[in-house]
RODO-2510 file (C-alpha; in nm, 4 decimals, decimal comma):
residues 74
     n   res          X          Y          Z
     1     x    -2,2457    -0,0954    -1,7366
     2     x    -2,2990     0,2520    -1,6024
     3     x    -2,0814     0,5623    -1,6025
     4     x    -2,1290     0,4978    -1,1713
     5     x    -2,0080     0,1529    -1,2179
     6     x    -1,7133     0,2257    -1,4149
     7     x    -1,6125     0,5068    -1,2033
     8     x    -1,6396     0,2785    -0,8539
     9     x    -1,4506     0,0067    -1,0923
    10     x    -1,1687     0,2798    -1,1896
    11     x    -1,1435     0,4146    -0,8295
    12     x    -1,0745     0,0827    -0,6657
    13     x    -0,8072    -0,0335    -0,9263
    14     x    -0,6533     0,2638    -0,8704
    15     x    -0,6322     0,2953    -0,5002
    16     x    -0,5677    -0,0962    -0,5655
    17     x    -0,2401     0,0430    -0,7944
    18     x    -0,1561     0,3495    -0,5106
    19     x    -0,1857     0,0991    -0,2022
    20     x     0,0714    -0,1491    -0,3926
    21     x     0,3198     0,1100    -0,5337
    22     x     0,3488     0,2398    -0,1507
    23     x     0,3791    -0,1458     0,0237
    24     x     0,7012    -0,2072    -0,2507
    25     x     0,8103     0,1302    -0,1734
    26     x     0,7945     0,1284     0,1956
    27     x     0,9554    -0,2226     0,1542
    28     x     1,2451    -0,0914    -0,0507
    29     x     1,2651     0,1953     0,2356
    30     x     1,2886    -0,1223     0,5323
    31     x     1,5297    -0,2999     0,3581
    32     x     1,7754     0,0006     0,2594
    33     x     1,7027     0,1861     0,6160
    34     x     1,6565    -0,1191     0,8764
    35     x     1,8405    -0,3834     0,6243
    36     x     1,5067    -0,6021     0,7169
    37     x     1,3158    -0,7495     0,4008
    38     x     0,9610    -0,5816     0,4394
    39     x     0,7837    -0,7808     0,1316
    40     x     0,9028    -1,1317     0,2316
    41     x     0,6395    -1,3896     0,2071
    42     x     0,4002    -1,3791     0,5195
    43     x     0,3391    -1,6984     0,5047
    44     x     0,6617    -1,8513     0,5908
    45     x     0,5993    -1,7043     0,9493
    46     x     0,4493    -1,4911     1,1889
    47     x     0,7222    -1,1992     1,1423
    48     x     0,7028    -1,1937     0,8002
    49     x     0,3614    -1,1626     0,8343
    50     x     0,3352    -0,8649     1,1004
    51     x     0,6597    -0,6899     0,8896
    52     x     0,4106    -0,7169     0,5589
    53     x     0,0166    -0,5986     0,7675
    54     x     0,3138    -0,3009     0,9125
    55     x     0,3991    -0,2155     0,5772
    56     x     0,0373    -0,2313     0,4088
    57     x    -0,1065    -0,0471     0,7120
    58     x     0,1480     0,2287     0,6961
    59     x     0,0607     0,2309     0,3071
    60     x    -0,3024     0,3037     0,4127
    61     x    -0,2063     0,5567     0,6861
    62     x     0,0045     0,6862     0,4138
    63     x    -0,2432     0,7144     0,1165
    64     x    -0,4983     0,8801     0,3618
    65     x    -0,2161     1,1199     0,4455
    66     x    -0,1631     1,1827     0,0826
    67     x    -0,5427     1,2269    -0,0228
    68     x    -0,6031     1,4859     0,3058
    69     x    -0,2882     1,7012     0,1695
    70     x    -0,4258     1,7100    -0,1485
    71     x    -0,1054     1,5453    -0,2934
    72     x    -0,2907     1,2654    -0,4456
    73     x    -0,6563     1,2807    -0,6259
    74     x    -0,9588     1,1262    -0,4200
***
């Protein structure tokens, strides 16, 4: 495997480990702030499932937000 391959590999499991850490944190924010479960399982219904694509966008949004400030590596 090349350096190039390892590098993509180690880029995408991190972003991977960045995207998850914000979803359970803007979860925990939901459900102390709104006192609505963000992480429930989206497949019991279709709220669950726009509540979890609301908080995994927003984790996006916010990782993009993050990267252009300079807060978090590219």
């Amino acid at each position: 495997m090349s350096t190039t391959q390892q590098s993509k590999i180690t880029k995408t499991i991190t972003d991977a480990a960045v995207i998850t850490g914000l979803v359970a944190g803007i979860g925990w924010v939901g459900r102390k702030v709104l006192r609505e479960d963000f992480t429930k399982d989206p497949s019991a219904n279709a709220m669950n499932y726009a509540k979890m694509t609301a908080a995994v966008a927003g984790a996006v949004a916010l990782k993009g937000y993050l990267e252009d400030q300079k807060i978090l590596p590219m």
